[in-house]
TORKOL-4160 file (C-alpha; in steps of 0.2 Angstrom, whole numbers, padded with zeros to 4 digits, m for minus):
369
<pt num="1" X="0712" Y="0812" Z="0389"/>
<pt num="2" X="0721" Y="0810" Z="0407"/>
<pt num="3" X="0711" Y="0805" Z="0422"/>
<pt num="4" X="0711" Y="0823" Z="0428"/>
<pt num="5" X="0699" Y="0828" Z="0412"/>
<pt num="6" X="0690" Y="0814" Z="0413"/>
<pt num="7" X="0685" Y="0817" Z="0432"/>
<pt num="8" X="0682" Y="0833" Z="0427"/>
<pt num="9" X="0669" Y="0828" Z="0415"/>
<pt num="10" X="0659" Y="0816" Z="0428"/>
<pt num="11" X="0657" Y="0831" Z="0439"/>
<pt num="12" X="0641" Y="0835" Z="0444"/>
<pt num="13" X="0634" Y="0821" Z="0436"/>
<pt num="14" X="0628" Y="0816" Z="0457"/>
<pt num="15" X="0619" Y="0832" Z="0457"/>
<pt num="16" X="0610" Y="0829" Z="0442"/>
<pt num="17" X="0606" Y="0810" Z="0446"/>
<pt num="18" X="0598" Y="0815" Z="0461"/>
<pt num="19" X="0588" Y="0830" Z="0454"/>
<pt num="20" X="0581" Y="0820" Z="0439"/>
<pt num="21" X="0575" Y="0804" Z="0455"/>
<pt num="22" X="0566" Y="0818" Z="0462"/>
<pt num="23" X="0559" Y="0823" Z="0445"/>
<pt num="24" X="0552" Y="0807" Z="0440"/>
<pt num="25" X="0543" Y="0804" Z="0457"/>
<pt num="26" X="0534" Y="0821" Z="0455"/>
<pt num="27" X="0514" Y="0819" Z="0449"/>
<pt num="28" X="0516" Y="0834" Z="0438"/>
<pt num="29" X="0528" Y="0825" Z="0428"/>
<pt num="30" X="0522" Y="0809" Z="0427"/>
<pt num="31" X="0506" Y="0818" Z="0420"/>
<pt num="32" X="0515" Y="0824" Z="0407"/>
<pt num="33" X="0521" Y="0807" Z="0399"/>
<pt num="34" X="0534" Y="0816" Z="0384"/>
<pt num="35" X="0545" Y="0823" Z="0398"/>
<pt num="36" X="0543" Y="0809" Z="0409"/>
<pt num="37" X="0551" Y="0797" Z="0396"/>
<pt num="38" X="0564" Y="0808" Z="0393"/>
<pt num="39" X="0568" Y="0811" Z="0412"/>
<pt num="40" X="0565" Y="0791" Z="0415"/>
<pt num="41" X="0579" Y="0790" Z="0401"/>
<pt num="42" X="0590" Y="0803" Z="0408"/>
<pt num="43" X="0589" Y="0795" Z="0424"/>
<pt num="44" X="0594" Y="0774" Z="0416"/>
<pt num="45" X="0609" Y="0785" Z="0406"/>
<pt num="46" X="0616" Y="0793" Z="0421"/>
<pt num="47" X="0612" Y="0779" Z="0434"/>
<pt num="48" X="0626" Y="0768" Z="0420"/>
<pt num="49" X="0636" Y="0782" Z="0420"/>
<pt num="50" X="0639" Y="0785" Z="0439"/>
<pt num="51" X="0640" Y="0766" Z="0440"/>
<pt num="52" X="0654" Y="0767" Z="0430"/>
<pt num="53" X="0662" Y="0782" Z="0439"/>
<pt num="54" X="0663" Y="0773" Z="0454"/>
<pt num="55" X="0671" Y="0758" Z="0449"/>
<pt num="56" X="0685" Y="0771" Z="0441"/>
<pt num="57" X="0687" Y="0781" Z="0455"/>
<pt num="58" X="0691" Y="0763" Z="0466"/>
<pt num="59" X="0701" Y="0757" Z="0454"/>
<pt num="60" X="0712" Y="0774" Z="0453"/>
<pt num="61" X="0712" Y="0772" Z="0473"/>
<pt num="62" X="0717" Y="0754" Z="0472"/>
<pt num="63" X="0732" Y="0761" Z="0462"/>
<pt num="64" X="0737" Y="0777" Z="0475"/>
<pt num="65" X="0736" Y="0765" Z="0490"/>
<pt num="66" X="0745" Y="0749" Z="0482"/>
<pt num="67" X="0758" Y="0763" Z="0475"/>
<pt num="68" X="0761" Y="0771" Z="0494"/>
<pt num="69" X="0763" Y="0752" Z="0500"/>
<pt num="70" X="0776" Y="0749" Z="0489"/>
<pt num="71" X="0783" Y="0764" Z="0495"/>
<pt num="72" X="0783" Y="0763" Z="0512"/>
<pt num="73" X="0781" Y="0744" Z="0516"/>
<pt num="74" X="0796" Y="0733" Z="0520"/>
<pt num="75" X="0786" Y="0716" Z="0523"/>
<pt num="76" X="0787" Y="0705" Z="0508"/>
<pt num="77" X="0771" Y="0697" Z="0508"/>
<pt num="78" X="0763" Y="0714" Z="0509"/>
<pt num="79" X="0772" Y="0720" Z="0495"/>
<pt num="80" X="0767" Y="0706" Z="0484"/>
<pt num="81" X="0750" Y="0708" Z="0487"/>
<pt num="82" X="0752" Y="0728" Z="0483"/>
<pt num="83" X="0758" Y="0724" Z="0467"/>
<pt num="84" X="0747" Y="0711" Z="0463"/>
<pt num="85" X="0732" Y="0723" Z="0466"/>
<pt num="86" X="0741" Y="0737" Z="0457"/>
<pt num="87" X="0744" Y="0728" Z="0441"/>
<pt num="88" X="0725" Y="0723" Z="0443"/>
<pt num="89" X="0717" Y="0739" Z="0444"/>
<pt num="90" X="0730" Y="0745" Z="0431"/>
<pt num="91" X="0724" Y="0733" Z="0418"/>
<pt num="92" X="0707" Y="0736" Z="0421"/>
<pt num="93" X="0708" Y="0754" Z="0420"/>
<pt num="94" X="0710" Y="0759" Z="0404"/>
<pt num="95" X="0695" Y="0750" Z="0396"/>
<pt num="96" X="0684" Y="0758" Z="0410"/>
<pt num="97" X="0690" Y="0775" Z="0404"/>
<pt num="98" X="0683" Y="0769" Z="0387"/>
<pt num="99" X="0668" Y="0761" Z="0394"/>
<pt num="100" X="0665" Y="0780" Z="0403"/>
<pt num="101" X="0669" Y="0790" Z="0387"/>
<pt num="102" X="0657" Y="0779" Z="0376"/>
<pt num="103" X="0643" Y="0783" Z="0391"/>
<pt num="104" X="0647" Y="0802" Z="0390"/>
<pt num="105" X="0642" Y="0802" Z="0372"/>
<pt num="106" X="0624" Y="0808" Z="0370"/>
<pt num="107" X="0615" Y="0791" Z="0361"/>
<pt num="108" X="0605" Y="0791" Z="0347"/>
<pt num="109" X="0586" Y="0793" Z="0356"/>
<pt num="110" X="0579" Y="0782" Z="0344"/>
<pt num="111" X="0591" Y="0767" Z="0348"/>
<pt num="112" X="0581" Y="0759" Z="0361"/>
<pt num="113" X="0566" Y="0760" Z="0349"/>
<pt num="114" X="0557" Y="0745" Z="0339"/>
<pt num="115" X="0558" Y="0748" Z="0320"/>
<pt num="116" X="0550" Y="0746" Z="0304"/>
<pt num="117" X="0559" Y="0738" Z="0289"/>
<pt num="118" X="0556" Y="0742" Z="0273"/>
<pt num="119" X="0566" Y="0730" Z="0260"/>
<pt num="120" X="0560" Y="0736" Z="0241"/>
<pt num="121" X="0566" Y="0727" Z="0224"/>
<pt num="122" X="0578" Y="0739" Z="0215"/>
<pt num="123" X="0586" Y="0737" Z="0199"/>
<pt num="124" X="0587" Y="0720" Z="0190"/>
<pt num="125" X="0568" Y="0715" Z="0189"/>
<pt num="126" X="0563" Y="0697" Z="0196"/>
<pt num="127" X="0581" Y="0694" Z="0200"/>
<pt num="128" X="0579" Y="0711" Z="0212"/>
<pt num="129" X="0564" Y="0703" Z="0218"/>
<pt num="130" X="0571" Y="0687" Z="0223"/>
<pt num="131" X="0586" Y="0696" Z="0232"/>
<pt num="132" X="0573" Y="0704" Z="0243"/>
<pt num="133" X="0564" Y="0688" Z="0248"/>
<pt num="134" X="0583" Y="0685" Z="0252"/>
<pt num="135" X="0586" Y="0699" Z="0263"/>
<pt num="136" X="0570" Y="0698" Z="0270"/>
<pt num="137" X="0574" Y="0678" Z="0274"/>
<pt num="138" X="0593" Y="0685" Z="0281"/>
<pt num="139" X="0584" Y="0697" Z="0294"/>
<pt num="140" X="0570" Y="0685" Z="0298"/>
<pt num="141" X="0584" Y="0673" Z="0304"/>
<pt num="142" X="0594" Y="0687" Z="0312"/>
<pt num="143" X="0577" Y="0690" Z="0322"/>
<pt num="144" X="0574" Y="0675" Z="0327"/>
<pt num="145" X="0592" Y="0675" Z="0335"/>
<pt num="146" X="0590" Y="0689" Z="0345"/>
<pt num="147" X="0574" Y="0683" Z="0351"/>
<pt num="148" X="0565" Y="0695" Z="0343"/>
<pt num="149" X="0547" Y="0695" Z="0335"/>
<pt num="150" X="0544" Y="0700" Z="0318"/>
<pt num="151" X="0527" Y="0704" Z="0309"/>
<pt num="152" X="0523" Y="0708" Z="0293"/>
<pt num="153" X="0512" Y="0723" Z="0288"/>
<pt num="154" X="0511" Y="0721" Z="0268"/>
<pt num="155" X="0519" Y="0716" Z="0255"/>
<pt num="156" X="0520" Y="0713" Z="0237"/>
<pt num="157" X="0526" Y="0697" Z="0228"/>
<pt num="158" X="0537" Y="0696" Z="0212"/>
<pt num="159" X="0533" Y="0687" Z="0197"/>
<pt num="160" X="0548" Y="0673" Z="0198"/>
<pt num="161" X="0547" Y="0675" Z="0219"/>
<pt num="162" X="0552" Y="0685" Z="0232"/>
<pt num="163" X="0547" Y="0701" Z="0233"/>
<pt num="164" X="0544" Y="0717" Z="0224"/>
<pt num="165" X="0541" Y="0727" Z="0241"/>
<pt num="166" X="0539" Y="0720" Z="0259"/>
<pt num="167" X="0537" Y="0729" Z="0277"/>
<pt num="168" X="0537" Y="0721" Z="0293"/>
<pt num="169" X="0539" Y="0727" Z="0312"/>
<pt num="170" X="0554" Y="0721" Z="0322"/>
<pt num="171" X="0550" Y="0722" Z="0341"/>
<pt num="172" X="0562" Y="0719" Z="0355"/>
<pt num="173" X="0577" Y="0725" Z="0365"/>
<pt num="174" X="0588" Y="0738" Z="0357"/>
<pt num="175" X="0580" Y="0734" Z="0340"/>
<pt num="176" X="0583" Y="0751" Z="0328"/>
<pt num="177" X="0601" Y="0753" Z="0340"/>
<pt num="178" X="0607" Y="0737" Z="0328"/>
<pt num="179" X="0595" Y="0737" Z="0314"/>
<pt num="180" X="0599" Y="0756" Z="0307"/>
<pt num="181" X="0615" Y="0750" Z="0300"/>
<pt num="182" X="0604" Y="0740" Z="0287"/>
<pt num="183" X="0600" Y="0756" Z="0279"/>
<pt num="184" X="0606" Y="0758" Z="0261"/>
<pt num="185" X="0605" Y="0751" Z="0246"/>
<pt num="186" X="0610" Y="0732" Z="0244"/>
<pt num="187" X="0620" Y="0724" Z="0227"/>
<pt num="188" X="0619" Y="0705" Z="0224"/>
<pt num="189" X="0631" Y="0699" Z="0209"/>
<pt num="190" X="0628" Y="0680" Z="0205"/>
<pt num="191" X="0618" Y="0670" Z="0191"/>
<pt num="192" X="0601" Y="0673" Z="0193"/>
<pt num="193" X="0590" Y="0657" Z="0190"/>
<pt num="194" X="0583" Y="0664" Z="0174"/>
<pt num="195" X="0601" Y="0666" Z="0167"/>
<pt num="196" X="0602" Y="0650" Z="0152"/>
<pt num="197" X="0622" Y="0658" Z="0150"/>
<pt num="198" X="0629" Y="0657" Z="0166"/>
<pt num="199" X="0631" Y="0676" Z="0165"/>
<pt num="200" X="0633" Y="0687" Z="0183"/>
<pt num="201" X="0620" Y="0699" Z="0184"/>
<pt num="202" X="0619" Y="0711" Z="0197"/>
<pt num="203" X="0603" Y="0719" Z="0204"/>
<pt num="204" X="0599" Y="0727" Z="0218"/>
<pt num="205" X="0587" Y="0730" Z="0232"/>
<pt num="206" X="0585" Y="0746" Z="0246"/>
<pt num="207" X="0585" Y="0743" Z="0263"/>
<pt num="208" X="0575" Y="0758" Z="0274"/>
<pt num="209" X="0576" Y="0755" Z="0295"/>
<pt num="210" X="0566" Y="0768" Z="0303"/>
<pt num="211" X="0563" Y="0769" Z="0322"/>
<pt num="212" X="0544" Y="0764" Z="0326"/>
<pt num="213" X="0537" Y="0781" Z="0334"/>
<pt num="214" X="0529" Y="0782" Z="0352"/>
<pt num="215" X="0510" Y="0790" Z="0353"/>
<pt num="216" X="0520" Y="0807" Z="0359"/>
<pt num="217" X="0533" Y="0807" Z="0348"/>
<pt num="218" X="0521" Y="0815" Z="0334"/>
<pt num="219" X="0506" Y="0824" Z="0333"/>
<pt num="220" X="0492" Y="0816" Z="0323"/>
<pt num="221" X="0472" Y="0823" Z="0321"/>
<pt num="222" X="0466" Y="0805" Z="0321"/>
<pt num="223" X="0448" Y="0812" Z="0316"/>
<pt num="224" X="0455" Y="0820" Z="0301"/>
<pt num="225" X="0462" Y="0801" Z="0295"/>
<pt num="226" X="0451" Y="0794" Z="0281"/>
<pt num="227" X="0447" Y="0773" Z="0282"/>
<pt num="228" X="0444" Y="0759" Z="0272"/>
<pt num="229" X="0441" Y="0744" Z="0274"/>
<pt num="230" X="0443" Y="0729" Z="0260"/>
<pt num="231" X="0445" Y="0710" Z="0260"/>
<pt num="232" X="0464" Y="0703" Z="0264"/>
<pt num="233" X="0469" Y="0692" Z="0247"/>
<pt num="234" X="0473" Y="0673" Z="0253"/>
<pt num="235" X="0479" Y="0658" Z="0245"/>
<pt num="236" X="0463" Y="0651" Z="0242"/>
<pt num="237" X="0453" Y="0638" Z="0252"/>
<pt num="238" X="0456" Y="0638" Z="0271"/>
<pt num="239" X="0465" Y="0657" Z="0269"/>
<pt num="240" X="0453" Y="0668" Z="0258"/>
<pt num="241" X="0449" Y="0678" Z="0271"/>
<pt num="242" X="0429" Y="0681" Z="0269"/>
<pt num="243" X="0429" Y="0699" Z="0278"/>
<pt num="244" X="0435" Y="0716" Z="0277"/>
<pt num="245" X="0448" Y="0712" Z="0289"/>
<pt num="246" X="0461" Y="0724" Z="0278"/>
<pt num="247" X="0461" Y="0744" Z="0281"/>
<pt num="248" X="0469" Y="0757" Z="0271"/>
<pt num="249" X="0469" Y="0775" Z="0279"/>
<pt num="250" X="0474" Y="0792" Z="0271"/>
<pt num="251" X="0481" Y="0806" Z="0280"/>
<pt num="252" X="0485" Y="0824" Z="0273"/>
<pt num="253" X="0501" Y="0830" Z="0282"/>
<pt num="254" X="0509" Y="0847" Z="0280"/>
<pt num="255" X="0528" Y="0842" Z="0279"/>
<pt num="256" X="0539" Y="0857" Z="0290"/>
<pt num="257" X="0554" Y="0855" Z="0281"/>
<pt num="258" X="0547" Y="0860" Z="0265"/>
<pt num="259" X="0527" Y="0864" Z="0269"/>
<pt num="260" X="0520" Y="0855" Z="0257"/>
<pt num="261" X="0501" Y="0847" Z="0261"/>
<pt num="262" X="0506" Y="0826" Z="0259"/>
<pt num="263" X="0494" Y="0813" Z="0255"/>
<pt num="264" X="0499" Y="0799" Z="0265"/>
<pt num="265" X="0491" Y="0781" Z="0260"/>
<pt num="266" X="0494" Y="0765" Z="0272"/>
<pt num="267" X="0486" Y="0747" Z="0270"/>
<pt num="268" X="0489" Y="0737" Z="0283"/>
<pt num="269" X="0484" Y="0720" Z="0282"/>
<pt num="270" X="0495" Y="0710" Z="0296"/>
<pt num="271" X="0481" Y="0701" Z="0304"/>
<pt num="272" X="0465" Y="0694" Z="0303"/>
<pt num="273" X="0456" Y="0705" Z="0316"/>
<pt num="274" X="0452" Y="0722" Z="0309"/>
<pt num="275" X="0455" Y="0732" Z="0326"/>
<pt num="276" X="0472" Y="0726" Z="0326"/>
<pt num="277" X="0477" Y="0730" Z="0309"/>
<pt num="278" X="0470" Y="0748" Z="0312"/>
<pt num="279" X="0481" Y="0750" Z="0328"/>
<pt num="280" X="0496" Y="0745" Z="0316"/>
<pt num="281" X="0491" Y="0757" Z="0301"/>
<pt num="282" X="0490" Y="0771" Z="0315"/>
<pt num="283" X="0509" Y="0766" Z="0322"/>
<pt num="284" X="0516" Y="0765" Z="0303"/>
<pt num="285" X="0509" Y="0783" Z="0301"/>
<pt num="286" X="0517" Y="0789" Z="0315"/>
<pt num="287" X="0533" Y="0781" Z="0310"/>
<pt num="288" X="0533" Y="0788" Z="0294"/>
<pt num="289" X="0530" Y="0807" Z="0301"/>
<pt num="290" X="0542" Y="0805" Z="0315"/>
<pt num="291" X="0555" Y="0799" Z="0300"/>
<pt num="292" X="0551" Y="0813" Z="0290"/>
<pt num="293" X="0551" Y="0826" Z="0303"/>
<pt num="294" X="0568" Y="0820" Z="0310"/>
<pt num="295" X="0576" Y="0819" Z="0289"/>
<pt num="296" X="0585" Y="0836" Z="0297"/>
<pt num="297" X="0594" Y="0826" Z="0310"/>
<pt num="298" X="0601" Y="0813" Z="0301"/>
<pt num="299" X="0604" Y="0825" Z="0287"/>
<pt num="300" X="0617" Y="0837" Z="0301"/>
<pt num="301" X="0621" Y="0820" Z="0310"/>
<pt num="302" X="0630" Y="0813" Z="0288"/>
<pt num="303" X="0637" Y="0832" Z="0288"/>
<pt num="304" X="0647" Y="0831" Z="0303"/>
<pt num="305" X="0653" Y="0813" Z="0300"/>
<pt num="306" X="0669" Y="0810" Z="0290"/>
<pt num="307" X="0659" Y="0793" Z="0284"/>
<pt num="308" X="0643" Y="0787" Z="0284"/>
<pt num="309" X="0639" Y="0772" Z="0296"/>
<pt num="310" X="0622" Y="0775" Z="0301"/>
<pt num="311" X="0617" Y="0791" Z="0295"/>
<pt num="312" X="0601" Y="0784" Z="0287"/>
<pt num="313" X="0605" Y="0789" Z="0269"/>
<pt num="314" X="0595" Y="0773" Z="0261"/>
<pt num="315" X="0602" Y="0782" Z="0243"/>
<pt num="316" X="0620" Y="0776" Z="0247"/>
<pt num="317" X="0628" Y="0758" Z="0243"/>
<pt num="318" X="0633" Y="0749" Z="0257"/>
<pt num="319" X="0634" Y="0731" Z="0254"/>
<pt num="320" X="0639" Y="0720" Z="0240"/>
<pt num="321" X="0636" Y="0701" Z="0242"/>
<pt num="322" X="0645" Y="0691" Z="0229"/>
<pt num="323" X="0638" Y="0673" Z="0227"/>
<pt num="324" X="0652" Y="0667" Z="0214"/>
<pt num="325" X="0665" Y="0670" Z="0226"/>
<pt num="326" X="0656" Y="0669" Z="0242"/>
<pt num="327" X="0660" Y="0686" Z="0248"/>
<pt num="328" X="0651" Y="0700" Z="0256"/>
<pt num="329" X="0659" Y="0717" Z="0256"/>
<pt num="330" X="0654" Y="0730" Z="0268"/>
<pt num="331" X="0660" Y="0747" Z="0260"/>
<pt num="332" X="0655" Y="0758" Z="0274"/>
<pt num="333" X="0670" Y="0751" Z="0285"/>
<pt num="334" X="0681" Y="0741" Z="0271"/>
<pt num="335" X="0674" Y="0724" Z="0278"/>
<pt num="336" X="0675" Y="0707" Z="0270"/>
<pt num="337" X="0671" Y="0692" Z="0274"/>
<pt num="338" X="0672" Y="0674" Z="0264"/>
<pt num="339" X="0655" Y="0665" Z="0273"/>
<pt num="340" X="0640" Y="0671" Z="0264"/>
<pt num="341" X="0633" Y="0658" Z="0265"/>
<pt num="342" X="0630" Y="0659" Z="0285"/>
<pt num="343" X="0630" Y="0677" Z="0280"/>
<pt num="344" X="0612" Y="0675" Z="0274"/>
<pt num="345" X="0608" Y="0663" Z="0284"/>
<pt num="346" X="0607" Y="0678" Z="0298"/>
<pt num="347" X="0626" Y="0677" Z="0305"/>
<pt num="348" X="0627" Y="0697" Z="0304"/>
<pt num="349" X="0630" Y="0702" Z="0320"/>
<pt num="350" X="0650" Y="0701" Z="0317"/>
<pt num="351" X="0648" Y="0715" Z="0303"/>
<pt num="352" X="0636" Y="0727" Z="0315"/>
<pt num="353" X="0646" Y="0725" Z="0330"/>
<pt num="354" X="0661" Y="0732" Z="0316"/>
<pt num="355" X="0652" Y="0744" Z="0311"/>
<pt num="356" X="0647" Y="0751" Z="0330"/>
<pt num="357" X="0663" Y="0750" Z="0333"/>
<pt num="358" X="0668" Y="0763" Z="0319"/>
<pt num="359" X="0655" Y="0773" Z="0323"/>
<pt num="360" X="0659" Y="0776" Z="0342"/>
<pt num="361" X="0676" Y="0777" Z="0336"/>
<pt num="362" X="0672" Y="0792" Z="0324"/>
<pt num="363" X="0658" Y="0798" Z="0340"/>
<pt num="364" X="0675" Y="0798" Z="0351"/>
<pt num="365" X="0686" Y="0809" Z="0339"/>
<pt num="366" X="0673" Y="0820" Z="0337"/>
<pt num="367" X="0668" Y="0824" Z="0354"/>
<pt num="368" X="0687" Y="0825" Z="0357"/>
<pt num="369" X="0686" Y="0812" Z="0371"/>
């Protein structure tokens, strides 16, 4: 795209910017706190974007005015300096283009979200378990990198370990913008513990990242929610928690896409103070709908994409770690690396900065930028 095109695109983005400032200081709208977000997130988006545009437009300046210098000066020392700020500004430009072109691509809405994971034991039985603990033990150390706090809301423990099923809540900056590309179904191949022959086995376990729902994002009828209460189980002693501190709630919820009347069940038994675990049921019931009601989206999001990088399809294969030969494969993007070990020790940001990269790529070609 020539500069031209691309200035053409950032007009009247000025107009805009100032028009949603005005917007967001207005008592109607603040009243009215599912537009507000949006306009508050409109106004961050454009307020990046104009930032942006200006240090373009100087920098295609600097280049004008240092080329009329060297055009017209006959002083040495200025004509050093011209060319000095010309090859500047001409390095710097192109990757400010990029940097625009990226901006200029609407962004996923859920990216700035915090997100539940959902890590369940596939195929291979206690050996499927036991990867799950694994990948729940990758992410918790991925987390704690990234300064994140995690908290799980249930989970159920395999025979030999790990677990059969384990949900937990990631909260922090940007969280479902870099956890979605854990979405998918997850293949181990190594020698389980159990294994007397030294045989490889390989099991599996399915990863499901879904954006944690604001209050407005969905409607619920909070009187029509059904609750129980029951005691958390403990390890005995100290931890045998001696109150109905646990909750369990049922919803019916008519599902649009197909209008069918779902029963929805959610225990939650994350903490010892019953209030608390309620307010957590509540936002893993929101989640759920807002991720069933948005299945569409991501359904035309996989249909317009050559390749599936973060589509949300939690039915495809997108990883295979190899323990034998200490290699994780990353199908979506062809990526493999030979350090599995700090692999599931949490060093994964390598692979999900690969795989944003692909995706913006593919974002680029097809918004013909």
């Amino acid at each position: 795209m020539s500069e031209n095109n691309l200035l053409d695109r950032l007009e009247g983005l000025d107009a805009r910017f100032e028009e949603v400032a005005t917007l967001i200081t207005d008592p109607a709208v603040i009243a009215d706190q599912k537009r507000y977000v949006r306009l508050t997130k409109e106004y961050r988006d454009l307020e990046r974007i104009l930032d942006a545009t200006r240090r373009y437009r100087a920098l295609l300046d600097t280049v004008t005015e240092s080329k009329n210098i060297l055009a017209e000066e006959s002083d040495e020392e200025m004509r050093l300096l011209a060319r000095e700020e010309l090859d500047r500004a001409s390095a710097i430009i192109p990757e400010t283009e990029e940097e625009i072109k990226l901006l200029l691509i609407p962004a996923d809405p859920d990216d700035a979200k915090n997100c539940i994971v959902e890590i369940r034991g596939g195929t291979g039985g206690d050996e499927a378990a036991l990867f799950a603990g694994d990948l729940f033990r990758m992410y918790q150390k991925f987390a704690e990198s990234k300064g994140w706090q995690l908290a799980v809301s249930s989970f159920s423990e395999g025979a030999a370990g790990g677990f059969k099923e384990i949900i937990f809540t990631l909260t922090g900056d940007a969280v479902y913008g870099t956890m979605k590309y854990e979405s998918g179904v997850h293949r181990v191949q190594r020698v389980p513990a159990t294994e007397t022959q030294g045989r490889v086995h390989t099991s599996a376990a399915t990863v499901a990242v879904l954006p944690e729902a604001e209050e407005f994002d969905v409607e619920i009828h909070e009187g029509e929610i059904r609750w129980d209460t029951f005691r958390s189980g403990g390890a005995g002693g100290q931890n045998v928690n001696k109150v109905e501190s646990g909750v369990r709630l049922r919803y019916n919820w008519k599902n649009p896409n197909t209008g069918v009347v779902e029963e929805i069940l959610i225990e939650c038994t994350e903490t010892r103070d019953q209030p608390k675990n309620k307010e957590r049921a509540l936002a893993r019931l929101r989640t759920f709908i807002y991720d069933k009601e948005h299945s569409k989206y991501l359904e035309d999001i996989a249909s317009k994409r050559k390749t599936m990088v973060s589509t949300g399809d939690r039915s495809a294969k997108i990883r295979t770690y190899n323990f034998p030969q200490g290699r994780m494969t990353d199908h979506r993007i062809n990526f493999t690396l030979y350090n599995l070990a700090a692999f599931m020790n949490g060093d994964i940001q390598e692979c999900i900065d690969r795989l944003i990269v692909a995706e913006n790529t593919e974002k680029l070609k097809a918004a013909e930028l």
